[in-house]
C-alpha positions, 0 to 999 in steps of 0.5 A, a space after each residue: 427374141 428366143 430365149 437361149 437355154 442349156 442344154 440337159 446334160 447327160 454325162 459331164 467328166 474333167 480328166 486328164 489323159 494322154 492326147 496325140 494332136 500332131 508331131 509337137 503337141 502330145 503328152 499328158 493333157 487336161 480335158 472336159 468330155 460333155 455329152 447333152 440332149 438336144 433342146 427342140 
């Protein structure tokens, strides 16, 4: 059985900002953007 880590991450940010996902789902949102390094 492998074991199953986290990957490093690089940039980690919580914010909110204005989202366009369709005709009734727009306005000001809350969103996390991650970026990390693949674990070979």
């Amino acid at each position: 059985m492998r074991e199953i880590t986290q990957p490093p991450l690089v940039y980690l940010q919580e914010l909110q900002r204005e989202v366009h996902e369709g005709k009734y789902h727009t306005g000001l949102g809350y969103v996390v953007q991650a970026v990390a390094t693949k674990v070979c």
